[in-house]
N, C-alpha and C positions, 0 to 999 in steps of 0.2 A: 432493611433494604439499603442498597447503596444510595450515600448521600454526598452531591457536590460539596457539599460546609463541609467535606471531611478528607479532601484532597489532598495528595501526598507530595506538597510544597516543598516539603525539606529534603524528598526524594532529589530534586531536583540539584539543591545547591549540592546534594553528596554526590551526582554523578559528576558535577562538576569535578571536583574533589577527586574523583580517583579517576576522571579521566586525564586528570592532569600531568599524573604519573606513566600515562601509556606509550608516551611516544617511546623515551627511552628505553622504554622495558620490550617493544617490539623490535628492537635492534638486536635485542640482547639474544634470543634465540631463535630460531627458524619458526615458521608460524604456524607451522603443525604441532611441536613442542609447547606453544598456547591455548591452543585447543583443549575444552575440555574432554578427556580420555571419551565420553559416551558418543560426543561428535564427531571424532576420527575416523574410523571407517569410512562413515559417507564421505568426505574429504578427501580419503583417498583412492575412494572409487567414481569422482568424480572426472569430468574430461576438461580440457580446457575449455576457457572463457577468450580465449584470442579472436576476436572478431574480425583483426586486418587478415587472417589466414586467408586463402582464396575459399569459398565454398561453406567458411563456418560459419556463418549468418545464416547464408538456405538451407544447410542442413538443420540448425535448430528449430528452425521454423517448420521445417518438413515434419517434424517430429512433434510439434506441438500442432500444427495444422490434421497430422492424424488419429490428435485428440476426439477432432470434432465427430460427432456421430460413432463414434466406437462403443461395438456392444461391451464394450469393457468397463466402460463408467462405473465407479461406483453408484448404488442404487439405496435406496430406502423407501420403502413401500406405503412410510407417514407422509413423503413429500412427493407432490408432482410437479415434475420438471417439464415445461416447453420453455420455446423459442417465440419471440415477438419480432417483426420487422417494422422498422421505423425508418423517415429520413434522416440520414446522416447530419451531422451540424452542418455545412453547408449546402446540402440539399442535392448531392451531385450523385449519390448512390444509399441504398440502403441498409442501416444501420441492424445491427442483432444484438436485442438482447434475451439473455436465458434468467427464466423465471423460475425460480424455487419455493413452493407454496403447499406449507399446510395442507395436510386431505381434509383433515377432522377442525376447523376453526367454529367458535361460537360468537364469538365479536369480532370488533377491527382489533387487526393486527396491528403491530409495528410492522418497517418497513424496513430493508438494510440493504445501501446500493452498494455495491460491490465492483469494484476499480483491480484487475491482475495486474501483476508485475510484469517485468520483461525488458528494463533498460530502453521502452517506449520503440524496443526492436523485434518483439517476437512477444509471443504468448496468447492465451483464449483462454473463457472463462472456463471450461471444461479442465484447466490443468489445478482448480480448486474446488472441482467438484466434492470433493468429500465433506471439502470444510464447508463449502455454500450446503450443503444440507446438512450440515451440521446445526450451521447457524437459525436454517429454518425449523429444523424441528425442535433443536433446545429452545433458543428463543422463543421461538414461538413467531418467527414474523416470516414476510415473505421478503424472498431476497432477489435482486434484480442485480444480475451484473453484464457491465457492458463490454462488447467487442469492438473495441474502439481502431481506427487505422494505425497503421505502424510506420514508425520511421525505416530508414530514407526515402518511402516510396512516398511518407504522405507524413511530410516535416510540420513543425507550429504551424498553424494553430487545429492541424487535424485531429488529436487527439483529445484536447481539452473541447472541442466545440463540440464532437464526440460526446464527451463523459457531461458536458451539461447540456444536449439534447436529448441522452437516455435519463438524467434526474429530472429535468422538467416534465417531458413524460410519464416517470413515475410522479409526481406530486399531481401533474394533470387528471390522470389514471387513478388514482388512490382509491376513490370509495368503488370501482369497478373489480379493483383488486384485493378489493377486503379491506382495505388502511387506512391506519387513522396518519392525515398528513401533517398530525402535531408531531409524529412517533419517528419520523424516518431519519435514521443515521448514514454518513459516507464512511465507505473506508476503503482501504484499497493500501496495496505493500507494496514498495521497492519505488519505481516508477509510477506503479497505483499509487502510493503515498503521495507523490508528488503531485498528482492529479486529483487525489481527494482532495491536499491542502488549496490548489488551484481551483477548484471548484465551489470549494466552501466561499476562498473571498468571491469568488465572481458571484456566486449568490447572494451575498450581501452586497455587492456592491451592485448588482442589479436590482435586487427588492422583488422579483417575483417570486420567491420561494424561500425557506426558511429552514434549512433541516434543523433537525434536532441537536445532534451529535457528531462529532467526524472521530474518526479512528484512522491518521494514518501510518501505520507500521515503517521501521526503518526507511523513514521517506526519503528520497533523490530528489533536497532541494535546495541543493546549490549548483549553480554550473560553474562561480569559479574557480572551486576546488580546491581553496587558498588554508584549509586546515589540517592539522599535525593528520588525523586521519586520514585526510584522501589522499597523502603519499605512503601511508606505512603499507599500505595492503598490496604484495607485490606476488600472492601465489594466485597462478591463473588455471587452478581449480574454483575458485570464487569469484565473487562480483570484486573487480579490482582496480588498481589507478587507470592501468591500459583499457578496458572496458570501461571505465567511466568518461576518458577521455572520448571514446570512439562515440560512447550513448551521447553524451551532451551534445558534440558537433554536428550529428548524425538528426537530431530532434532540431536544434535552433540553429542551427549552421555559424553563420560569422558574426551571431551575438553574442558567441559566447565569450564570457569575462568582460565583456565591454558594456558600456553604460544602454545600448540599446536593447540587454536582456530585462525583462519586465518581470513582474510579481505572479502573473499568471505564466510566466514561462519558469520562473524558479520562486515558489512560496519566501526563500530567504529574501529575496527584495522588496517585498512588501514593507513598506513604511509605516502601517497602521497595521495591528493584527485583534483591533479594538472589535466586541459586535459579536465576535464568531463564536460557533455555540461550544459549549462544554466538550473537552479532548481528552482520549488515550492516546499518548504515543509512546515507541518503545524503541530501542537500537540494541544492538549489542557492542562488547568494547571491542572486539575484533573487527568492526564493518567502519570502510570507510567515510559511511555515514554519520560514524560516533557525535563528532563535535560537533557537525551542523544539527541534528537532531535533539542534544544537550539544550543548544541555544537557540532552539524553535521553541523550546516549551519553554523553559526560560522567560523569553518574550512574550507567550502567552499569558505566564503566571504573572508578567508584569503591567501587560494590559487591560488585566480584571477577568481574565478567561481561564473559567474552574479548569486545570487541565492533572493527568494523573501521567506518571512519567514511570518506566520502565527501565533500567540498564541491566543486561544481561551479560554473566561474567564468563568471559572465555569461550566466549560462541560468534563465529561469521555470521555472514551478511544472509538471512534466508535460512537460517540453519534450522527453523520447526519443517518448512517444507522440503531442505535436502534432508535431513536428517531424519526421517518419517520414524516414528514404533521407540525413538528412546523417552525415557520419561525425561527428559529436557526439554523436549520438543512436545512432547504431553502436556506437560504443565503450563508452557507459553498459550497453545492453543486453549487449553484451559481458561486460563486469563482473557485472551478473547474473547470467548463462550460468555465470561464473568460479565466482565463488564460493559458489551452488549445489553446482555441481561437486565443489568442493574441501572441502564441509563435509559432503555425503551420502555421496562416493565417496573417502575418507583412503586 
């Protein structure tokens, strides 16, 4: 079974290491010619990322908004899916989370909250359907992921009060839902990332709850965007400089880059990352998350926090979920699947 004494530390200084070579080399040729050949296609059947367009904001929303309730879902007949309604972190409307849970359980499960992506501008947990019952039926746990408000309608701190209104209620809820509240993990990609790491310190630094594990995927956690990678990334097919710019402003408005951004609005400002439980994180070299994510576990590994560190060669920002059916994007989720596993179920 997977064991934290056996964490892959030296992963760590090697991404350094060859992330250090990237800037230059994304100069060097158009950034579809970096891709790895099985990730091209989706790359180039994807549409733009321009969010100043007039209408390309409502549109994507429109389209993940007709996620919800679609007989289309994927289905798996091990897991049953509903919806919970809770109050929101401030209390001004109510909150949905979707529950993914074992048919067949004999004990307590572990638990896995689940944080979507979406540049904290668009997205529902239904656009990870597959994976969230993924997660519940290999794992074996139940998985709770939250629909948290979206920027610009519903800037800091509605997101984050969100995503730690739905984990408090799950650790509240635990033994009604089968779970053992030693077992629950955060995780959550892109903007989830950002939010799981945000979540975890708020946990600790409140002391009501205690997760186990956090998993944030390619996280968005810096707003000031001051490294080699948040300028190389300039094809708006993908998560890019111009949409990172628009997501930051659009979340935290006039803190961003300036000393009144906090540690719960960007995990990189945090000053202590001492406490917090055992971590997978992962980037790929192409995402202009590369370098902030390098130097989040980094920091980790240097504050006594077992963390397991991923760099993936020649793959964007997101690329298991655009990229669905190549085994590139098989094996990442694979990994997930993994090491879920092996930090709920010792």
């Amino acid at each position: 079974m997977y064991s934290w004494k056996h964490m892959l530390r030296s992963a760590v200084v090697c991404a350094v290491i060859a992330a250090s070579s990237m800037t230059a080399f994304a100069g060097e040729s158009s950034y579809l010619e970096q891709v790895d050949p099985q990730l091209r296609p989706a790359l180039e059947q994807s549409s733009s990322l321009d969010f100043n367009q007039p209408g390309a904001l409502e549109d994507i929303n429109r389209r993940a908004g007709a996620l919800v309730g679609s007989p289309n879902l994927p289905k798996d007949e091990a897991v049953q899916v509903y919806d919970v309604y809770i109050p929101n972190g401030d209390g001004s409307d109510k909150l949905r989370l979707r529950v993914y849970k074992p048919v067949q359980a004999e004990a307590e499960l572990p638990g896995i909250y689940w944080i979507h992506g979406g540049g904290f501008l668009f997205g529902v947990p239904e656009q990870d359907e597959a994976q969230s019952l993924r997660f519940a039926k290999e794992v074996g746990a139940v998985v709770v992921s939250v629909d948290y408000r979206l920027a610009p309608k519903y800037p800091y701190p509605a997101a984050i009060d969100d995503t730690y209104a739905g984990l408090k209620w799950f650790f509240d809820n635990a033994a009604s839902l089968g779970v053992d509240d030693t077992r629950i993990a955060v995780a959550g990609a892109s903007a989830g990332g950002n939010l799981c790491a945000a979540v975890v310190l708020m946990a600790r630094d409140k002391g009501e709850i205690r997760p186990a594990f956090q998993m944030p995927l390619y996280p968005m956690l810096d707003d000031r965007m001051a490294s080699p990678a948040s300028r190389e990334v300039m094809d708006m097919r993908v998560w890019n400089n111009v949409s990172n710019v628009f997501a930051w402003k659009a979340y935290i408005g006039d803190a961003v880059g300036t000393d009144r951004a906090t540690a719960y609005m960007a995990p990189a400002r945090a000053d202590d990352l001492s406490g917090l439980p055992p971590t997978y994180t992962c980037v790929s070299t192409l995402d202009p998350f590369r370098d902030d994510t390098i130097r989040y576990a980094q920091r980790l590994a240097q504050a006594g926090v077992p963390v397991e560190f991923h760099l993936y060669p020649r793959a964007y920002h997101a690329f298991e979920a655009i990229a669905k059916g190549t085994d590139y994007s098989k094996r990442a989720i694979d990994e997930y699947v993994r090491v879920l596993d092996e930090a709920l179920n010792p």
